[in-house]
N, C-alpha and C positions, 0 to 999 in steps of 0.2 A: 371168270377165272382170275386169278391172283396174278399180275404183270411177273411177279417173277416167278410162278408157278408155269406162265407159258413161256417166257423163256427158257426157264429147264427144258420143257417135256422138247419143243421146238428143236432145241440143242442135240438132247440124248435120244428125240425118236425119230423126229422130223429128219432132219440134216442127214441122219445115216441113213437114212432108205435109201437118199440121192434122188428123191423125187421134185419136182418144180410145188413150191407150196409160194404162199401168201398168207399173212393173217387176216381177217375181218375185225375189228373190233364191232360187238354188237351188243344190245341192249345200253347203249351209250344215252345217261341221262341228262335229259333236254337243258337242267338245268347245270351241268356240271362239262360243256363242252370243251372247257380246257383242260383237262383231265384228259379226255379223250387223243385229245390233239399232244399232251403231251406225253401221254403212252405211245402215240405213233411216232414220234421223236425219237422217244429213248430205242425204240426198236429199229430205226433205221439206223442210231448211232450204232447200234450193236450186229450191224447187218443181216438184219433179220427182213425180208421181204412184206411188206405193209400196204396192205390199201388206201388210198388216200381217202376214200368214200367211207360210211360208218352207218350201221343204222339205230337211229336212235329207239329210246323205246317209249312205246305210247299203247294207251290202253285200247287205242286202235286196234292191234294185233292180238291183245286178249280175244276181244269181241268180234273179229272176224271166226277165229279161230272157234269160237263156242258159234256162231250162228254158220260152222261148216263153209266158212267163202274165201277165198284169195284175199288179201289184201286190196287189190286193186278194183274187185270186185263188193268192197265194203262200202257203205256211204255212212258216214259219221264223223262225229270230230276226228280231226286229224288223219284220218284216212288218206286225202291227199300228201301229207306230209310224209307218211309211214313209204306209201310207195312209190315215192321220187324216193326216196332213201335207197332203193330196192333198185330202180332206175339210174340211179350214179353208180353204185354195183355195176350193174352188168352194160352200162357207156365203160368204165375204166377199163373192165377187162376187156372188152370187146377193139379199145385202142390199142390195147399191149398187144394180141394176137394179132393184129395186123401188121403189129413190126417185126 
């Protein structure tokens, strides 16, 4: 999705429900990490709640996906990479609920 396509919707859907949200950014290319990092920038200047964690995207997740397996459960390139991706995910949130 377009950075300022999810700021709008965030703005005019997210915000009013009043519900606790966060962004993911995902399918974040391997080769274009500051892009990434700096879409979470601009969303935190704009108080918009961000993950720090992102998952990148690898052709890993195709190929789990078509041989029907978890992530975690794939063995192929990048596969470990895909799901420590998946693994900073749910360490972040799992720090925030505790406080």
């Amino acid at each position: 999705m377009d950075l300022a396509v999810l700021i709008e919707t965030v703005k005019a859907a997210v915000v009013p429900a009043g519900v606790p949200h966060r962004v993911l950014l995902t399918k974040v290319d391997t080769r274009s990490i500051n892009e990434a990092i700096e879409a979470q920038n601009t969303l935190q200047r704009l108080g918009i709640p961000v993950c720090k964690a992102f998952i990148r995207i690898y052709k890993a997740h195709e190929r789990a996906a078509l041989d029907g397996v978890a992530i975690d459960q794939w063995r192929g390139k990048n596969a470990r990479e895909a799901e420590s991706d998946y693994h900073r995910v749910a360490e972040e949130l799992q720090r925030d609920w505790r406080k």
